[in-house]
Structures are given as C-alpha cells and as structure tokens.
C-alpha positions in Angstrom: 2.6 36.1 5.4 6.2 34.7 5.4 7.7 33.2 2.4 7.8 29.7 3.8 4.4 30.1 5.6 3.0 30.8 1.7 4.4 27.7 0.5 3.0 25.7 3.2 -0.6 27.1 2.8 -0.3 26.4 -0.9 0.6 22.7 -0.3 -2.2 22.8 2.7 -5.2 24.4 0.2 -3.9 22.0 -2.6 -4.3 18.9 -0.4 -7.0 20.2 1.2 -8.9 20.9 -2.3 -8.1 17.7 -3.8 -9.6 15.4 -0.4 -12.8 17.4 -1.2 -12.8 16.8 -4.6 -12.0 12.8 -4.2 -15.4 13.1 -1.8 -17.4 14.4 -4.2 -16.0 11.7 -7.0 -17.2 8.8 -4.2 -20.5 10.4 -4.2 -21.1 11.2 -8.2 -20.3 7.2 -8.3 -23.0 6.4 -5.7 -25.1 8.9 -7.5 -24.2 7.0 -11.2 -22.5 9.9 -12.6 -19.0 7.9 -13.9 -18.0 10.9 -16.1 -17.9 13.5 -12.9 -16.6 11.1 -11.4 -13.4 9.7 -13.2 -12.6 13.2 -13.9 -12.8 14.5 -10.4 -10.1 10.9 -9.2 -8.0 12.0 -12.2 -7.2 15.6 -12.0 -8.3 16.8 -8.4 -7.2 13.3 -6.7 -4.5 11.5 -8.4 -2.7 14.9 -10.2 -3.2 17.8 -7.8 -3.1 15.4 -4.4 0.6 14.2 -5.1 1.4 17.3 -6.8 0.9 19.3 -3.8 2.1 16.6 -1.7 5.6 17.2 -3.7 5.7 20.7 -3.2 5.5 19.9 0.6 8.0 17.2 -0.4 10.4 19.5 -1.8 9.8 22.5 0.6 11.0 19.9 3.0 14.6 19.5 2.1 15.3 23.3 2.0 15.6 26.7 4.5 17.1 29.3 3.1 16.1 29.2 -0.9 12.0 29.7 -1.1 12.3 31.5 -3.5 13.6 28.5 -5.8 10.3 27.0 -4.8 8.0 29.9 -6.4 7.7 27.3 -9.5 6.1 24.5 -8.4 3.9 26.0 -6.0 2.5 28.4 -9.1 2.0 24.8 -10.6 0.1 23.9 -7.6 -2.1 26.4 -7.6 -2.8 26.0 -11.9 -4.1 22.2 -10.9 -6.3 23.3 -8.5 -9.7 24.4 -10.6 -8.8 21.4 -13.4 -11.8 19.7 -11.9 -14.1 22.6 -11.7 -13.3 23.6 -15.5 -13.7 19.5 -16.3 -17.3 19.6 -14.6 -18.0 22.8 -16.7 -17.6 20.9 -19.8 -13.8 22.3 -21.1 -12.0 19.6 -23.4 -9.8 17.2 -21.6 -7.4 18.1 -24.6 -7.7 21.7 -23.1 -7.2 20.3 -19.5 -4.0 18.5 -20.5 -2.0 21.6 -21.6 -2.7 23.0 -18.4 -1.1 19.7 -16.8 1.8 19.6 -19.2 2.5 23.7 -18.1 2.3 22.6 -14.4 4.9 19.6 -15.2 7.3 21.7 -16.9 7.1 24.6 -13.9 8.5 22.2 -11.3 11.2 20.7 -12.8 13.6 23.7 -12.0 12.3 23.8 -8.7 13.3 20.4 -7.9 16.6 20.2 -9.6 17.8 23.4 -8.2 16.6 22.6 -4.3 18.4 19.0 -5.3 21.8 20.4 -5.5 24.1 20.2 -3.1 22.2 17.0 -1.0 23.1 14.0 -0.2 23.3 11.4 -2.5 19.8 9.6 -1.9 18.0 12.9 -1.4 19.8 14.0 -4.6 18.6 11.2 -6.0 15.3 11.7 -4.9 14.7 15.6 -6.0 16.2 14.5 -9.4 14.2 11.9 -9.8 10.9 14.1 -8.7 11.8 16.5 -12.0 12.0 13.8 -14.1 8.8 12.8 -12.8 7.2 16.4 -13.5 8.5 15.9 -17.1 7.0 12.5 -17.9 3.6 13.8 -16.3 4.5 17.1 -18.9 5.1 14.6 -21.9 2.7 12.5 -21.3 0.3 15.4 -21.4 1.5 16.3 -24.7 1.0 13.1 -26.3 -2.6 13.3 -25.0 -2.7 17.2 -26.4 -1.9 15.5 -30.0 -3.3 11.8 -29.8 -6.2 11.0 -31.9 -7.9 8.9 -29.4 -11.3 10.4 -27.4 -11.2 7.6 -24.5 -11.0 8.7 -21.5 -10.0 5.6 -20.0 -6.8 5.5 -22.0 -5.9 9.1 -21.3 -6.4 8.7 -17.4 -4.2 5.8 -17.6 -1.1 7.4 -19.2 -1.5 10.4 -16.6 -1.5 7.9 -14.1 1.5 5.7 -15.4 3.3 9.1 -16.0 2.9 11.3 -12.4 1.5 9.8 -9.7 3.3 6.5 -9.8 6.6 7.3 -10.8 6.3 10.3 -8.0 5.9 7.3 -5.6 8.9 5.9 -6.9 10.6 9.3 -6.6 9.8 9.4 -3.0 10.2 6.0 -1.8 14.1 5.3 -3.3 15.0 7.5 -0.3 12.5 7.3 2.3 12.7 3.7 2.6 16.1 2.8 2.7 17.0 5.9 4.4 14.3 5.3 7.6 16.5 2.3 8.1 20.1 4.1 7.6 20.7 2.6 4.1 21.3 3.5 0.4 18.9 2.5 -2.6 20.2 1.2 -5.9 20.7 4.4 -7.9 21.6 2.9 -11.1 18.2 1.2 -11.4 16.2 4.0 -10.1 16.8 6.7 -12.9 14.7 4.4 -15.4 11.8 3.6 -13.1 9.6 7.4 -14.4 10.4 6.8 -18.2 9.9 3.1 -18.2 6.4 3.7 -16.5 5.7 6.7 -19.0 6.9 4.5 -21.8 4.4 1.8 -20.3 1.6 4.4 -20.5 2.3 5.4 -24.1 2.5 1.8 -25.1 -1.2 1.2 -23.7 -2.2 4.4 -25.6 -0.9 3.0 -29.1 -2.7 -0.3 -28.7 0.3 -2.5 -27.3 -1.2 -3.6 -24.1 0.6 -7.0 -24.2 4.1 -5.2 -24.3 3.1 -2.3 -21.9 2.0 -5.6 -19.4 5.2 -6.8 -19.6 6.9 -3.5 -18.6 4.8 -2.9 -16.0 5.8 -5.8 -14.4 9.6 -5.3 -14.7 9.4 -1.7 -13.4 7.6 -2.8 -10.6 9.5 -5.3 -10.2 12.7 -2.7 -10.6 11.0 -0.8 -8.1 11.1 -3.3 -5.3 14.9 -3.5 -5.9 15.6 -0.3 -6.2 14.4 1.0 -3.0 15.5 -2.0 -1.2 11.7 -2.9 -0.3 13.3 -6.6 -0.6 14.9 -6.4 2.3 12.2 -5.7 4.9 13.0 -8.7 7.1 16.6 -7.0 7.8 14.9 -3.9 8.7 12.1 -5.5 11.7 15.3 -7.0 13.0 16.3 -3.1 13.3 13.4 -2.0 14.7 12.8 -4.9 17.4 15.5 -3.1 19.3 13.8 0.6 19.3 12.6 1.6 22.3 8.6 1.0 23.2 6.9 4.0 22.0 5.0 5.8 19.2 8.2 6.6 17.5 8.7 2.6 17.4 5.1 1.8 16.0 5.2 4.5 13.6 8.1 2.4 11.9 6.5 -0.5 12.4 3.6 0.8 10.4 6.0 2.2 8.1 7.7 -0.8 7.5 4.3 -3.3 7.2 3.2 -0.8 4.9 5.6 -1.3 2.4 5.8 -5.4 3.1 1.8 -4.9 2.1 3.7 -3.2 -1.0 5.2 -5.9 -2.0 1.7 -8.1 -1.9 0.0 -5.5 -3.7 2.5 -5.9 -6.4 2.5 -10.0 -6.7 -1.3 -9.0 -6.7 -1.2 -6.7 -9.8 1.1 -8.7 -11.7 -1.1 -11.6 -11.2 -3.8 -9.5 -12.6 -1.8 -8.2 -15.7 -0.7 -11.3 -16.6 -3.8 -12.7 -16.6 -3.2 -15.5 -14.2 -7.2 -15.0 -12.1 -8.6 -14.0 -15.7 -8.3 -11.1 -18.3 -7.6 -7.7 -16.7 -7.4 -4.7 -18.8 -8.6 -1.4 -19.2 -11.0 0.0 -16.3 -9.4 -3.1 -14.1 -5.8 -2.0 -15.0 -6.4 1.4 -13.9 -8.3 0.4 -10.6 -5.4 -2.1 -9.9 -2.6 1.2 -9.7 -5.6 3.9 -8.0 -7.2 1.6 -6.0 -4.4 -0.8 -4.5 -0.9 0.5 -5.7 -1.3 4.2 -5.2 -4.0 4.3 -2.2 -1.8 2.0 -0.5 1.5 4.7 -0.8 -1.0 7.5 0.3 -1.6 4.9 3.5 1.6 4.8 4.2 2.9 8.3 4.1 -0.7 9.9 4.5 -0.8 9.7 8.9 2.7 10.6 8.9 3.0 13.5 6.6 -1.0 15.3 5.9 -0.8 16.4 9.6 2.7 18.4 9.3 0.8 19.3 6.0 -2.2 20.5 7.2 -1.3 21.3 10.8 -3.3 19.2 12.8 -3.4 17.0 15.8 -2.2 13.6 15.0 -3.0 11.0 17.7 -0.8 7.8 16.2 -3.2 5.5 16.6 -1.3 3.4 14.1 -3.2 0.0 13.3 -2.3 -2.4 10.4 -6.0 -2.5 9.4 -5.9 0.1 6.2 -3.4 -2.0 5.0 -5.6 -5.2 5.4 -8.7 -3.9 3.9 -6.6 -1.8 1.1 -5.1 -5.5 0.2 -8.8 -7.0 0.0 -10.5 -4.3 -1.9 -7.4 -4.6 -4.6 -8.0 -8.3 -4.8 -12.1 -8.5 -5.2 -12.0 -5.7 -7.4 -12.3 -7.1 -10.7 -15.2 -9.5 -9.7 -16.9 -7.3 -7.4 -16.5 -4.0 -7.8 -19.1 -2.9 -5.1 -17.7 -5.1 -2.3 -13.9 -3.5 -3.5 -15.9 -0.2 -2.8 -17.1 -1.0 0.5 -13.4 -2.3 1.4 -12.1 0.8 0.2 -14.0 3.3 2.1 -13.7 1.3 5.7 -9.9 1.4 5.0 -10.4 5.6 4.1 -11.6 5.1 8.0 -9.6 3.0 9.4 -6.6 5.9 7.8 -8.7 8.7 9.5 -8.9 7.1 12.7 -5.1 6.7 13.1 -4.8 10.0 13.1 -8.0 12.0 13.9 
C-alpha cells in the first residue's frame, strides 16, 4: 500500500470505528447502561472521531511530505481501542495517559505540514497543534486531579479537543469558502481559553468558567467571521444553479444555525430558562455545539473520507431538528433524544 493510501485507511478505520462505537453508546443508553455509555461518546466519539477527522484534515493540505504525517496517524490508531479497554474496566486515569501521548504525537505533524501555507491555512495547522496540546494537558491534569467524577473529567476533554479542533478548523474554512481572511489575532486564544474554561469547571469555579465560555464563543463568532453570513448569501445568490451552489448554501445555513446554537447555550449557562450545569453543560457542547459542526462538515468531508458515493441531497432539516433537540434537552431529555436521532437521519440521507 502507498504511503498516502495508508494514511487515508487510517483516517477511514478511525472514523469508521468511532461511528460504530457512538451506535453502540445510543444503544447502552436505551439499554440503561449510562457508564458504557458516556465512556463509549467520550473516547470513541468525541476523541477518536475528530482526531481522525484531523489527520484527514491535515493529510489534506500536503503531497509530497507523508512521511511528516507518520505522527498523528500512530496517534490515531493509539485512540482507537480506548473504548474497548474502558468497557474492560481499565482506569480512566490509565485511559487519559494514553490520550495525553496521542496529543503530544500530533503536534509535530501539524506544525511541520503548516509551514510554508498560506496565512489562514497556517493559521489553521497551527492552531490544530495547539489544539493536540490542550487535549495532551488537559489529560494530564486528569492523570493527577483528585477528583473520581466522570462527568467533570469528560467535560475538560471536551472543552480541551473537540471544541477547540472546531475552532481550529472553522477560522479557515469559513472565511476562506467565501474568499476572505479570519481575525488571526483573536483566534490564537480560542484552544487555551476553552482549556482554561475546562480546568476552571474541574477546580469548582463553574461561575467563572460560565463566563469564559461565553466570551470564547463569543470570540469564536468573530474570529471566523461567522458574523458576517448575510454578506456571504449575497455571494452565493449569484453562483450558478447546481449542487456546487446548494452545497454552500448548506454550508453557509449551517454555520448561521451556529450562531443560534450559541445564543442558545449562552442562554443556558447563564441561567436565563433555569440552572444548567453539569450533565446539561456537557449535552449543550455534544449534543447541539459539536453535533451541529459534524452536520456541517460531515456530508461534505466523511465521503472523501470513507470513499463513498455522496448523492447531495442537501436539506436544511439536520440543522432544524439539531437546533430543537439542543433546546428541549434540559427539560426533556427523551424528546432531545428522539430529535437527535431523526437529525442523525436526516445527515445520512443527504448523502446515502
């Protein structure tokens, strides 16, 4: 097999392995097994899934060096039986070092495949290795903390990997679909404020991690020049009819249901509908924030990815339900369930 064909398969078995394993965490929840199944969301779906979306990520961006590569697809391939070894009873304390080893084996990948790029893609790879670290730190502090909650650990991992990764990813996608620069500047501090968040939660300061939140998200919307979505339709109403114009389109709604999904979560962390902490807090960012970024890129990347038939059927309907199951959640968990799985379907169909 060809160097670059490896790194592919690699990417394709990691994405491949971690759909499977967010299956089988749907059905130990119908089955009432929480355990199995907040460890098979944490490590097979929201650590492994963007993991080996990065390598894919990164891979893209480069031809001649895959050799630089060799890093972060080893790191893939360590994250892959983390949920098999969890279900076998080893300590998440144990799981975690394996985490912070897979962080700390793709930062030289992306910083050396960064070199040399343009300015936002730069930006991007850079920002990607910083985002390996803080998931490599934050797994540290977990190695060392005193604290046996599970809740509190997922919810640093999450606030340190797969969030700021969609940070990493969106500064340049966004702006650059639509032939424009983000704010560089304000993008550097968007990983280590979000790890900071998730160490604050860890220590007991929810109230000031709240409060961060907020202004990173809220950095975050800046940043990437999400803001200016109603300049970009104007762009795109004078594309061509076409799949190539309604993959925008959805491209472009999908981050405008972004920026609800924020005003949604902020609302929540604040408190404004009623107290929202712990389980709801990490439901609000895996349920509506990151599900909604997997949306998004999923019917446009996982096919390259995977090498299948994609039949751009794109509909604003994942979007829709996404939205609804984020809001319900924290009164009616069930119905947010229900809402969740018809917009997993409503994903599938544009595509399959």
């Amino acid at each position: 097999m060809k160097p670059a064909k490896a790194i592919r398969a690699v990417s394709a078995v990691g994405v491949t392995t971690s759909i499977i394993y967010m299956i089988v965490a749907f059905i130990s929840l119908i089955l009432e097994n929480p355990s199995l199944h907040a460890r098979f969301m944490l490590y097979g779906a929201l650590i492994l899934f963007p993991y080996a979306v990065s390598l894919a990520y990164v891979a893209s961006v480069t031809k001649r060096h895959i050799p630089d590569l060799v890093p972060v697809a080893l790191a893939t391939i360590l994250l892959i039986p983390i949920p098999i070894l969890a279900m076998l009873g080893v300590s998440d304390s144990y799981l975690t070092v394996i985490v912070a080893v897979s962080g700390l084996l793709g930062v030289p990948s992306a910083i050396i495949v960064g070199r040399g790029r343009k300015s936002s893609v730069k930006l991007s790879l850079y920002l990607v290795a910083l985002t390996y670290q803080t998931m490599s730190l934050a797994s540290i502090a977990l190695t060392i903390s005193p604290t046996t909650i599970f809740l509190y650990r997922a919810l640093v991992l999450v606030l340190a990997f797969p969030v700021p990764l969609i940070y990493a990813v969106t500064v340049n996608s966004f702006p650059a679909t639509f032939k424009d620069e983000p704010n560089e500047p304000l993008s550097y501090p968007l990983p280590l404020l979000s790890l900071i968040s998730g160490l604050l939660i860890l220590y007991g300061y929810q109230k000031v991690a709240s409060y961060l939140i907020v202004l990173t998200l809220a950095l975050y919307i800046y940043s990437a020049r999400i803001y200016k979505w109603i300049d970009y339709r104007e762009r795109i109403r004078n594309y061509p009819e076409g799949p190539a114009k309604k993959g925008l389109e959805y491209f472009l709604w999908g981050h405008v249901a972004v920026i609800i999904a924020i005003l949604i979560m902020t609302a929540y962390i604040l408190g404004l509908p009623g107290e929202c902490m712990g389980l709801c807090y990490l439901h609000l960012f895996t349920l509506g924030f990151i599900t909604l970024h997997v949306w998004i890129h999923g019917p446009l990347m996982l096919p390259v990815i995977l090498g299948v038939r994609h039949r751009r059927r794109f509909t604003l309907a994942p979007y829709l339900l996404l939205l609804a199951a984020m809001a319900v959640f924290p009164a009616f968990m069930s119905i947010a369930f229900i809402l969740y799985v018809a917009s997993f379907i409503a994903t599938v169909y544009i595509v399959l």
